[in-house]
LUMMIVO-595686 format. One record per residue (C-alpha): x, y, z. Coordinates in steps of 0.5 Angstrom, whole numbers, plus 2048, in hexadecimal, padded with zeros to 3 digits. Each point is the difference from the previous one (the first is absolute). Example, Ala and Ser with C-alpha at 12.3 -4.5 7.8 and 13.67 -1.06 7.14 Angstrom:
{rec {819; 7F7; 810}}
{rec {802; 807; 7FE}}
end
This chain:
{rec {718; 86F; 832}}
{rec {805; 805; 802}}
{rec {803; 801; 7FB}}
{rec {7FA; 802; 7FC}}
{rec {7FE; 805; 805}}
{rec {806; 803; 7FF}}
{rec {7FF; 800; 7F9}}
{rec {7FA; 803; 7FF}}
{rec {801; 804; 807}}
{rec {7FE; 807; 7FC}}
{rec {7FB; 7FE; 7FC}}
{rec {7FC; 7FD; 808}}
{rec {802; 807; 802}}
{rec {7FC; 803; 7FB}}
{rec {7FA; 7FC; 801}}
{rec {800; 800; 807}}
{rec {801; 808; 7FF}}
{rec {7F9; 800; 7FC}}
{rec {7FC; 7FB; 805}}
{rec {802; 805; 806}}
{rec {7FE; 805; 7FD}}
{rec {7FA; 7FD; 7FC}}
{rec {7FD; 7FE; 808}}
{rec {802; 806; 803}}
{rec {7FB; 805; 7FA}}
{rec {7FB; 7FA; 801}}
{rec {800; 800; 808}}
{rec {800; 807; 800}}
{rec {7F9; 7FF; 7FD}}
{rec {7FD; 804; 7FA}}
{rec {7FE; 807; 802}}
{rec {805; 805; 7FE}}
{rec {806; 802; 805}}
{rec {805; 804; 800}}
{rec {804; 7F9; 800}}
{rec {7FE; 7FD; 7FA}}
{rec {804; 806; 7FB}}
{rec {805; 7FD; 805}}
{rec {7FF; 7F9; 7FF}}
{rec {7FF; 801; 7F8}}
{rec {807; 803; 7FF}}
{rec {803; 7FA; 804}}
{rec {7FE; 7FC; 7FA}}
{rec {806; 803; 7FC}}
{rec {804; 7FD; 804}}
{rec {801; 7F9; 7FE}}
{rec {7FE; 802; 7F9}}
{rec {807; 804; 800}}
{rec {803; 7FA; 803}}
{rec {7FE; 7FC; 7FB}}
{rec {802; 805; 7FA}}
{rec {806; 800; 803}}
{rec {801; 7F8; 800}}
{rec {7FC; 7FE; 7FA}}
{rec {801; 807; 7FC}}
{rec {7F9; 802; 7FC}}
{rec {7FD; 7F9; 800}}
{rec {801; 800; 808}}
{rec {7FC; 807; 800}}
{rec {7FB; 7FE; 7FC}}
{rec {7FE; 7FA; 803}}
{rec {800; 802; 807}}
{rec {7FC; 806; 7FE}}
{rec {7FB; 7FC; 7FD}}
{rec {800; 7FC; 807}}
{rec {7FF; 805; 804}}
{rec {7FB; 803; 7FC}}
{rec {7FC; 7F9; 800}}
{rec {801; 801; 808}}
{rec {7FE; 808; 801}}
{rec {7F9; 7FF; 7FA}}
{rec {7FC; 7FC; 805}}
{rec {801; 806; 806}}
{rec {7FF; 805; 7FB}}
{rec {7F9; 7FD; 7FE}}
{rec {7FE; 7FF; 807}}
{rec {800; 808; 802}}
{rec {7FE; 801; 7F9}}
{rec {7FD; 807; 800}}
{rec {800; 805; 7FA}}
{rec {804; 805; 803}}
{rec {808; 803; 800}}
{rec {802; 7FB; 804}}
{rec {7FD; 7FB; 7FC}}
{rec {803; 802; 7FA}}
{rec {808; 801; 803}}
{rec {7FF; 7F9; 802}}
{rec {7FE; 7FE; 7FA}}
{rec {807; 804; 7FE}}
{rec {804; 7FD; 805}}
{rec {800; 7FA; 7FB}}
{rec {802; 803; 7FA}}
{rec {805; 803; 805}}
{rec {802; 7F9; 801}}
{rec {802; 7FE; 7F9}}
{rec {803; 807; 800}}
{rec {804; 7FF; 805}}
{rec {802; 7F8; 7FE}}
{rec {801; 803; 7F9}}
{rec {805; 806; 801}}
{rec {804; 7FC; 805}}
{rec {800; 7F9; 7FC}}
{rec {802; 805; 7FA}}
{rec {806; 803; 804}}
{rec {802; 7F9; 803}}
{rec {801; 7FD; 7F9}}
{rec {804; 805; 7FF}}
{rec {804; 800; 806}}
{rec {801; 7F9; 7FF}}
{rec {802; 801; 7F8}}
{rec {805; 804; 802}}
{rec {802; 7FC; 806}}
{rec {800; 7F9; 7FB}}
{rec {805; 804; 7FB}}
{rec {804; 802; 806}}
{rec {800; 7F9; 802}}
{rec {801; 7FE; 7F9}}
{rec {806; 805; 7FF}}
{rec {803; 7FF; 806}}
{rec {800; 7F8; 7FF}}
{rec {804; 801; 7F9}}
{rec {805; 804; 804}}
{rec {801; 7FA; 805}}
{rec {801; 7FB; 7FB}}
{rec {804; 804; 7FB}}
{rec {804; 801; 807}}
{rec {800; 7FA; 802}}
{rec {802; 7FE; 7F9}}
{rec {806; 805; 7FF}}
{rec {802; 7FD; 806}}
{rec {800; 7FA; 7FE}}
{rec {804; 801; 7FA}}
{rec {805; 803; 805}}
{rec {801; 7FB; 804}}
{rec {801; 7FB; 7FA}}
{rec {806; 803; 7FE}}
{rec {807; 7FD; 802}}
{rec {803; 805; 800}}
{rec {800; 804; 806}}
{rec {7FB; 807; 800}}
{rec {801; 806; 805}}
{rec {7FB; 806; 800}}
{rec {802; 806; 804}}
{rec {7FD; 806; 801}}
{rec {803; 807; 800}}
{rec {803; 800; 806}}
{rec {803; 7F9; 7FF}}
{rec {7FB; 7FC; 803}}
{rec {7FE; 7F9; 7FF}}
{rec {7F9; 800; 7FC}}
{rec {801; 7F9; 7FD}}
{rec {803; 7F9; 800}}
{rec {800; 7FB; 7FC}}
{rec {802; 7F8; 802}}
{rec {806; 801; 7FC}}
{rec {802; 805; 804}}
{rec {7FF; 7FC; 806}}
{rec {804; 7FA; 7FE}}
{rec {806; 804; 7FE}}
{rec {801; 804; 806}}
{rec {7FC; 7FB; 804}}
{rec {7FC; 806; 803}}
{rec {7F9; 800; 801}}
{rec {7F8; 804; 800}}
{rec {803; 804; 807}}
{rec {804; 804; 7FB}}
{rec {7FB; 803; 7FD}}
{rec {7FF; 808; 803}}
{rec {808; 7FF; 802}}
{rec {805; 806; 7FD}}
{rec {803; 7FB; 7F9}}
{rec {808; 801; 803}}
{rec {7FE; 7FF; 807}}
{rec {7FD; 7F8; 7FE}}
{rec {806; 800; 7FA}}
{rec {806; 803; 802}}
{rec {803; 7FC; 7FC}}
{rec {7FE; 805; 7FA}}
{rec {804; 805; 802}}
{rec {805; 800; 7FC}}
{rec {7FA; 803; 7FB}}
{rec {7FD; 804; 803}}
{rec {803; 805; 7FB}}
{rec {7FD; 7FD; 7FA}}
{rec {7F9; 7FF; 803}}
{rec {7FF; 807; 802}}
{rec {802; 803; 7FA}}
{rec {7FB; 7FB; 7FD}}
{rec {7FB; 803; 803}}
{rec {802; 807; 801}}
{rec {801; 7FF; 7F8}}
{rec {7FA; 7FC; 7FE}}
{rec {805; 7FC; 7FD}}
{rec {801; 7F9; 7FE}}
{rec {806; 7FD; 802}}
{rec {801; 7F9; 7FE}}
{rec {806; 7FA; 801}}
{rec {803; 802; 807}}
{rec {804; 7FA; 803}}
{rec {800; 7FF; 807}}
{rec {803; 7FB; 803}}
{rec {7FD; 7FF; 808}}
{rec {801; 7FC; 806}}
{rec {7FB; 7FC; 805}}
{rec {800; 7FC; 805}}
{rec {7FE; 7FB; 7FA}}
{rec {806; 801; 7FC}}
{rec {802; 805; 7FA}}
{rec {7FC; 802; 7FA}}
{rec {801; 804; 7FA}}
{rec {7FA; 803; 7FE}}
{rec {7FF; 805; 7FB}}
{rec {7FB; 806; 801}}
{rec {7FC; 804; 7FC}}
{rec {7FC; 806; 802}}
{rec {7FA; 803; 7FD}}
{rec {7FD; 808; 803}}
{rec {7F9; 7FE; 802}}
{rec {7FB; 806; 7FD}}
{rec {7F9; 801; 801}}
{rec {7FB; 805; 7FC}}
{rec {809; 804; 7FE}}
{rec {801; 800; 807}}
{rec {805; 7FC; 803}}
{rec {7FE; 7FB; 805}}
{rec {806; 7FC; 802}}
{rec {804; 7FB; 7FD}}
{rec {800; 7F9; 7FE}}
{rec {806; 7FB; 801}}
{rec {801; 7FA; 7FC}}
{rec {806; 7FA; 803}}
{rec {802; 7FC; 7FB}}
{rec {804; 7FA; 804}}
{rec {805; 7FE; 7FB}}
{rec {805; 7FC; 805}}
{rec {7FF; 7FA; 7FC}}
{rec {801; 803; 7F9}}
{rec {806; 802; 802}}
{rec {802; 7F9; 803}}
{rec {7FD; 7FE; 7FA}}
{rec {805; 805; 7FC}}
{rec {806; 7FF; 804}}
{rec {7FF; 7F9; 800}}
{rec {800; 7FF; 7F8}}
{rec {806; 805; 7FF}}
{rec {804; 7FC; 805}}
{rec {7FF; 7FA; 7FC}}
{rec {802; 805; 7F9}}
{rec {806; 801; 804}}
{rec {801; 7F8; 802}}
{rec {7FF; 7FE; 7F9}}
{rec {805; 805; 7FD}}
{rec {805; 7FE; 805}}
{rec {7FF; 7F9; 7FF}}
{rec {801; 801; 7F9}}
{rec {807; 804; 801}}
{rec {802; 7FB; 805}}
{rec {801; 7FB; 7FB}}
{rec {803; 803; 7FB}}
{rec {805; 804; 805}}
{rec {801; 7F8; 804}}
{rec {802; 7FC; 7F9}}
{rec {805; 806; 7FF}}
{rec {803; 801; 806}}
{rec {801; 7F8; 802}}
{rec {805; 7FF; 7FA}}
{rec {805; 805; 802}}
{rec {7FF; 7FE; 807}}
{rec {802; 7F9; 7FF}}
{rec {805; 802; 7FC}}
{rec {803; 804; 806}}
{rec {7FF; 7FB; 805}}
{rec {804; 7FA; 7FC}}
{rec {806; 806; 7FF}}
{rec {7FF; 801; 809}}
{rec {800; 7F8; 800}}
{rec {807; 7FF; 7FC}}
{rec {803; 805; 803}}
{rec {7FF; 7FF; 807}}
{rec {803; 7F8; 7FD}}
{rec {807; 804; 7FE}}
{rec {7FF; 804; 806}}
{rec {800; 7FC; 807}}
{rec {807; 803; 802}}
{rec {7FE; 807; 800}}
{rec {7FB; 801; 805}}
{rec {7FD; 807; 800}}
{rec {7FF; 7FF; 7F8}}
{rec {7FC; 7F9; 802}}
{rec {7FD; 804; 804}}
{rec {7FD; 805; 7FB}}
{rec {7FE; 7FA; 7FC}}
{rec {7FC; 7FD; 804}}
{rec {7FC; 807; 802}}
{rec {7FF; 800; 7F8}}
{rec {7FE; 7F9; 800}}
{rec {7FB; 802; 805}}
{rec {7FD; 806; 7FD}}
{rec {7FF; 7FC; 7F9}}
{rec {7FC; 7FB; 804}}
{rec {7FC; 806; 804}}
{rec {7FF; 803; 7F9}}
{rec {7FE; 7F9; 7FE}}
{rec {7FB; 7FF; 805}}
{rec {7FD; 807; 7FE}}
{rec {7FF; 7FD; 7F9}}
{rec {7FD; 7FB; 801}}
{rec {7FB; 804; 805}}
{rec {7FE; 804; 7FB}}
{rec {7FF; 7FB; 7FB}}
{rec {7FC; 7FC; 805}}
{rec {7FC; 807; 800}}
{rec {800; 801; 7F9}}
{rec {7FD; 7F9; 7FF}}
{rec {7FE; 7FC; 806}}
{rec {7FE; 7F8; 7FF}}
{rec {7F9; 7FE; 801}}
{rec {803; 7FA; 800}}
{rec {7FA; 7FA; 802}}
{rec {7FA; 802; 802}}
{rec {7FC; 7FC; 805}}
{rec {7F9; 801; 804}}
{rec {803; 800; 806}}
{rec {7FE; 804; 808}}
{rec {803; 807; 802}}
{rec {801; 7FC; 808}}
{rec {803; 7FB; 7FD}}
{rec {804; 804; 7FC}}
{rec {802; 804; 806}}
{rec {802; 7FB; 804}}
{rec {806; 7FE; 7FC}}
{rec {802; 807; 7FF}}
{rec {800; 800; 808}}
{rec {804; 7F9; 801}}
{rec {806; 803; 7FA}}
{rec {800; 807; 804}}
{rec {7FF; 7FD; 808}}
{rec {807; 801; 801}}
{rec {801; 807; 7FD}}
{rec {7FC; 802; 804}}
{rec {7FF; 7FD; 807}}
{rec {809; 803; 7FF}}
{rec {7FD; 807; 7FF}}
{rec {7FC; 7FF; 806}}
{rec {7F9; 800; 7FD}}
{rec {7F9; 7FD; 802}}
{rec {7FC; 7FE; 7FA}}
{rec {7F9; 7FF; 802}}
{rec {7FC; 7FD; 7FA}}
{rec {7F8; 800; 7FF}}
{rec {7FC; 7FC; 7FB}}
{rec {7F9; 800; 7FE}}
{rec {7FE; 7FA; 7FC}}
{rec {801; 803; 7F9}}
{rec {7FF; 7FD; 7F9}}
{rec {805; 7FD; 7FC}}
{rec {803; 804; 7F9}}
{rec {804; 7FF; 7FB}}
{rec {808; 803; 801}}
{rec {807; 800; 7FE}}
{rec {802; 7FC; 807}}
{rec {807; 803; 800}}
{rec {7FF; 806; 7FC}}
{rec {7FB; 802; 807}}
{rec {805; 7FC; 804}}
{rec {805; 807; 7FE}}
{rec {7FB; 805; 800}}
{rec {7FF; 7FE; 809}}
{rec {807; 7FE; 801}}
{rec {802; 807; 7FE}}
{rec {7FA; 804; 804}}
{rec {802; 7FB; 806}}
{rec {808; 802; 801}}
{rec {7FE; 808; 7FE}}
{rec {7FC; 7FF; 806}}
{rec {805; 7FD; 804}}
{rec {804; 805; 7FE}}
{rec {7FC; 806; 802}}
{rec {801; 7FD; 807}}
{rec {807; 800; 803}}
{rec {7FF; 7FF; 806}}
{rec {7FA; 7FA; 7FF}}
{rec {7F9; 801; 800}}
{rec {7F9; 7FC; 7FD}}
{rec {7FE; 7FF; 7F9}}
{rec {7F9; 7FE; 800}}
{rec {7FE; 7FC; 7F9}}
{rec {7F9; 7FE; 7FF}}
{rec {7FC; 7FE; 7FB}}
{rec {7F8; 802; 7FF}}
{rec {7FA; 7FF; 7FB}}
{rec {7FF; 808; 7FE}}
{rec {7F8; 801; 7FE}}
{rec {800; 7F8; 7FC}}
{rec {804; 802; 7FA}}
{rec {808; 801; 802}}
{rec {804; 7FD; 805}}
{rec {803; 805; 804}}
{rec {807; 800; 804}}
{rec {804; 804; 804}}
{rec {806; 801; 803}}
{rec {801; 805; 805}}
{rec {806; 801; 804}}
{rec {802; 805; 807}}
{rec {806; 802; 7FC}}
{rec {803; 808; 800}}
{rec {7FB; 801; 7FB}}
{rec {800; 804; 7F8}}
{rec {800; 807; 7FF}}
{rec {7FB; 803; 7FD}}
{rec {803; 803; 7FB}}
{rec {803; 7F9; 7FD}}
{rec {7FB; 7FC; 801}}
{rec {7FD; 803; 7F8}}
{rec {807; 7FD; 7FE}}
{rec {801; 7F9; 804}}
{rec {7FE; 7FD; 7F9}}
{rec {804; 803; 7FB}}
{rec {806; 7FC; 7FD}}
{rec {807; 802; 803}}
{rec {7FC; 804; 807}}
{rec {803; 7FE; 806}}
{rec {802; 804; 807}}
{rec {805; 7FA; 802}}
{rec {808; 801; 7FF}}
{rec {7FF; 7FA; 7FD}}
{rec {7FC; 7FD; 7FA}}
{rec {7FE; 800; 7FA}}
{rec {7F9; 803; 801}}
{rec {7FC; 7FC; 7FC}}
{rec {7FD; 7FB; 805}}
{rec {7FA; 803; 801}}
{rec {800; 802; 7F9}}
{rec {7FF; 7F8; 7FF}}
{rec {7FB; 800; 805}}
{rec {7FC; 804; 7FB}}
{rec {801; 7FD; 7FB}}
{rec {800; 7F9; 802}}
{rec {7F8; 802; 803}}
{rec {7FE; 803; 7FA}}
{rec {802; 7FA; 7FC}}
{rec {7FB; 7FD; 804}}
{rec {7FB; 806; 7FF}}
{rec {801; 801; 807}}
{rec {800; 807; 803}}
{rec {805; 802; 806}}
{rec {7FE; 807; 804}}
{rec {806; 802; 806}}
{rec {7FF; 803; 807}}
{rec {804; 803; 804}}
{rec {802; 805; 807}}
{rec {806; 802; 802}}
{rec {801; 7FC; 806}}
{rec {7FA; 7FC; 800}}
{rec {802; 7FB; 7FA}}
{rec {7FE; 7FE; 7F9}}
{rec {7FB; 7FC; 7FE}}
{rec {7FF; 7FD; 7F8}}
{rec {7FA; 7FE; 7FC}}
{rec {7FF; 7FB; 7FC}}
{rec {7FA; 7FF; 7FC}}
{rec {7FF; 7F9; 7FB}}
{rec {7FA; 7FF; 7FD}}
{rec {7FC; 7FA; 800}}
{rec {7FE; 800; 7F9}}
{rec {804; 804; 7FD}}
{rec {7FC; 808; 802}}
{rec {805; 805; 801}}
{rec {7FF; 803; 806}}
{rec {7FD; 807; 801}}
{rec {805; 801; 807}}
end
């Protein structure tokens, strides 16, 4: 009930308009007062009203009621005089008022409509625009001229993990981390100039990004009103990249390193039964056994490297198996238990319940033995190296390792997996390089993290139905 007299509130207070007023020139009798011309002009009142609200219809109708209302009066003090003849008037000054004003509210209201109707478009196209915006990956900064934040997208947000508080903020203050070019996007601006393909490369509490930026002057009507500025997120790319180059690089070497070992290996045969017959005709003289003995050393250290880059070059499947990561883990620690528990090393070993995938048992056996000892290594005076194992978003299997060693320099962890990198005195520097390989052989992907000081930690991602992961 409420809600229907709220919804017809201004039509009750016109009718109750032409009650009252219709009671008072009625109690007030018929003769002729100087109230009546007063109480007759009231009438206009709700016709008004009613233009207002229903337009040319609303007046006439309300005329023609209070026309109806007022007759009776009329006829009651009916006498041929002046007086008579302006009442009779004042009823076609009813209509006249109803249709004038009816007429000038139906134009209001047609314009306001057209408004309405223009301004509603313009919210739509607002909105849409905004929604094109907000649907592009990439990230979209507007700012105005004083370099101000006019508008963000969600890419925007999730590449440096900002939010719409930014908005209204001055752009180098929000992303200091854009210094670097300032130069560019002023004289884009300055300029009215594009400027495309800048790379830049930014660090957030989230990690390292490379992005690509590009800058367009925003124009308005031939005036410049600002700049928009778009952030491409290339990281991925990059990796993806370097990591097809890396791959080049290790087929190539892997190629070369055969050719080079079958080559080598003869002459070096050679040498080491020449060194074996003369320390058998030499045994009286001491120091020429001796140097013998360093050449036999060298032969076999030089063999060792052979066969390393040879096993680099092509290493064997041999059989493979469907076989479980934990399981497999386990005996890796059980072989390497007493290596480490001499360094002084605390092994801490997580699992979660993980499927089993097809493997190169003993291909993998290496692959976790080397990051094992490189870890041990990393440190010398003891520490912890904590292995786990975890099902990643239902498709991969994911292992860690993670040590609390002295750490990997930023500038070298590019490098860890190139064939020959080392930072020891000692070593061939193709350990992690057949860690790499052997993880790709599984279509597996292996990502490095360090801090100097802090530790390392390396990734390792097995697919579950043979995905490459997107890591």
């Amino acid at each position: 009930m409420k809600r229907k007299f709220l919804k017809f509130k201004y039509e009750i207070w016109i009718v109750l308009f032409i009650i009252g007023i219709s009671i008072i020139h009625y109690y007030t009798g018929y003769e002729e007062t100087p109230y009546h011309d007063f109480y007759r002009f009231l009438y206009t009142i709700p016709v008004i009203m009613a233009s207002y609200k229903h337009g040319f219809q609303g007046g006439i109708i309300i005329s023609i009621v209070a026309s109806f209302i007022y007759s009776p009066h009329i006829l009651l003090s009916l006498r041929l005089e002046l007086q008579t003849v302006n009442k009779l008037l004042d009823i076609f000054f009813f209509f006249a008022v109803g249709s004038t004003t009816g007429i000038l509210f139906e134009r209001k209201n047609m314009i306001c409509i057209k408004k309405n109707e223009e301004l509603s478009r313009y919210v739509i196209l607002e909105k849409y625009t905004n929604s094109i915006i907000q649907s592009i990956k990439d990230g979209v900064i507007a700012v105005n001229n004083d370099m101000f934040i006019t508008i963000m997208n969600q890419g925007a947000k999730d590449i440096f993990h900002i939010d719409e508080s930014c908005i209204g903020q001055h752009f180098f203050e929000v992303l200091a981390c854009c210094c670097s070019i300032e130069t560019q996007i002023i004289e884009s601006m300055e300029k009215n100039k594009v400027i495309e393909n800048i790379d830049l490369e930014i660090k957030t509490s989230h990690g390292e990004s490379n992005l690509r930026i590009n800058l367009f002057p925003l124009t308005f009507e031939n005036m410049n009103k600002g700049l928009v500025i778009i952030f491409d997120d290339v990281t991925e790319i990059n990796k993806l990249q370097q990591h097809i180059q890396r791959n080049d690089k290790l087929v190539a070497l892997g190629e070369l390193s055969t050719g080079i070992a079958h080559e080598i290996r003869n002459p070096l045969a050679i040498i080491k039964a020449v060194a074996q017959t003369m320390k058998g005709e030499l045994k009286n003289y001491p120091e020429a056994f001796r140097e013998l003995e360093i050449i036999d050393e060298e032969v076999e250290r030089a063999n060792k490297i052979i066969k390393s880059l040879m096993d680099f070059a092509k290493p064997n499947r041999n059989e493979t198996e469907l076989y479980s990561f934990n399981t497999l883990l386990q005996e890796v620690l059980t072989i390497a238990g007493k290596y480490i528990s001499q360094n002084n090393v605390l092994v801490r070993f997580s699992t979660e319940e993980i499927p089993e995938i097809v493997v190169s048992k003993e291909l993998l056996k290496q692959a976790f033995v080397n990051l094992i000892f490189n870890a041990v290594e990393a440190m010398p005076k003891g520490g912890e190296l904590t292995i786990s194992t975890r099902l990643w978003e239902n498709k991969w299997i994911k292992i860690a390792f993670q040590d609390t060693g002295i750490g990997i320099e930023e500038d070298h962890l590019k490098k860890i997996f190139n064939p020959f990198f080392t930072t020891k005195d000692e070593g061939t520097g193709l350990g992690l390089a057949m860690v790499h390989r052997i993880v790709e052989e599984h279509n597996g992907v292996i990502n490095v993290m360090s801090k100097l000081g802090e530790g390392t930690t390396f990734e390792i991602f097995f697919p579950i139905h043979g995905e490459v992961p997107s890591v």
